[in-house]
N, C-alpha and C positions, 0 to 999 in steps of 0.2 A: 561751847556752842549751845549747851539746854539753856542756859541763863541769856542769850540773844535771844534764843526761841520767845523765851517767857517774857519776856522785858515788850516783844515786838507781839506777843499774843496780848498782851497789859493796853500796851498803844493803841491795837486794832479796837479794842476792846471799849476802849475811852470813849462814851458818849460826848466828851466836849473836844475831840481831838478827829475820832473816825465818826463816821454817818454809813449807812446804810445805802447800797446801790445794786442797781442789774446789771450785769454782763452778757450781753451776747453776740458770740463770736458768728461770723459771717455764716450766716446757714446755718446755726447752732440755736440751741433752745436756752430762753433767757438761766441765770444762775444769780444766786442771792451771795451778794459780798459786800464787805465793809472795806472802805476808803477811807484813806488820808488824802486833803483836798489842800493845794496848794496854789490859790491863784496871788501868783507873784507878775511883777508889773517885769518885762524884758528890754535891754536898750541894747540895741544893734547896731554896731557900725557897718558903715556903708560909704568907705571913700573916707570923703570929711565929716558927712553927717552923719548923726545920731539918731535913731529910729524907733519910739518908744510904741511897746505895744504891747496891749494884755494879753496875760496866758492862763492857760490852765492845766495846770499841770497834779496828776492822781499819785499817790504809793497806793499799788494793788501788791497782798500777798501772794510769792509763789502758788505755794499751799491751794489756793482758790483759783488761779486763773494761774497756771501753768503756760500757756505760751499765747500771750495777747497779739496780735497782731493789728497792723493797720486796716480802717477800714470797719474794724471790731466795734460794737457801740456799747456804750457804757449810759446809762439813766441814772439821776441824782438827781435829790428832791423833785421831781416830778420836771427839771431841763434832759434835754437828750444829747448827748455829744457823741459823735466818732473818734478814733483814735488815728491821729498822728505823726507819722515820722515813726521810727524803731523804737519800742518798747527798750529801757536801762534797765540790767539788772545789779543790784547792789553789789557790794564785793563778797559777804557771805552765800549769795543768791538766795535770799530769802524774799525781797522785796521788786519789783519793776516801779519802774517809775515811767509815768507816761505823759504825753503831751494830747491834750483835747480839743478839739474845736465844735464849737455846735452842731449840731443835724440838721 
């Protein structure tokens, strides 16, 4: 488990990989954390059709944001988004993965 740790402290770590972001939980005072940013394109069915749509979707470290919820806003590079849908957390539970949409 030390060598995930470290592997996922390396990641976070990666200036071409993680950036720099605010967390602040509803009524919570902003918090300094690094993200892994992941806007991947989603297609959804729907019946017959196919329903494509951008996302955005974050890895926040447990370590730093222990229990994110929706509602929660997150800031990245100077855009602002809220948090979507239920927070994922990895199978080590080291990591959430979340779904963002603008402010």
């Amino acid at each position: 488990m030390i060598a995930v740790v470290a592997a996922l402290d390396a990641l976070f770590a990666d200036g071409n990989i993680a950036r720099d972001g605010v967390y602040v939980a509803d009524g919570g005072t902003p918090v300094l954390v690094r993200v892994v940013t992941r806007r991947t394109d989603e297609v959804t069915g729907f019946g017959e059709a196919r329903i494509w749509s951008e996302t955005t979707r974050i890895d926040l470290r447990v370590a730093e944001v222990p229990n994110p919820r929706p509602g929660d806003r997150l800031e990245i590079d100077g855009d602002a988004f809220l948090i979507q849908g239920e927070p994922v957390r990895d199978r080590e539970r080291l990591v959430w993965t979340v779904d963002l949409r603008p402010a």
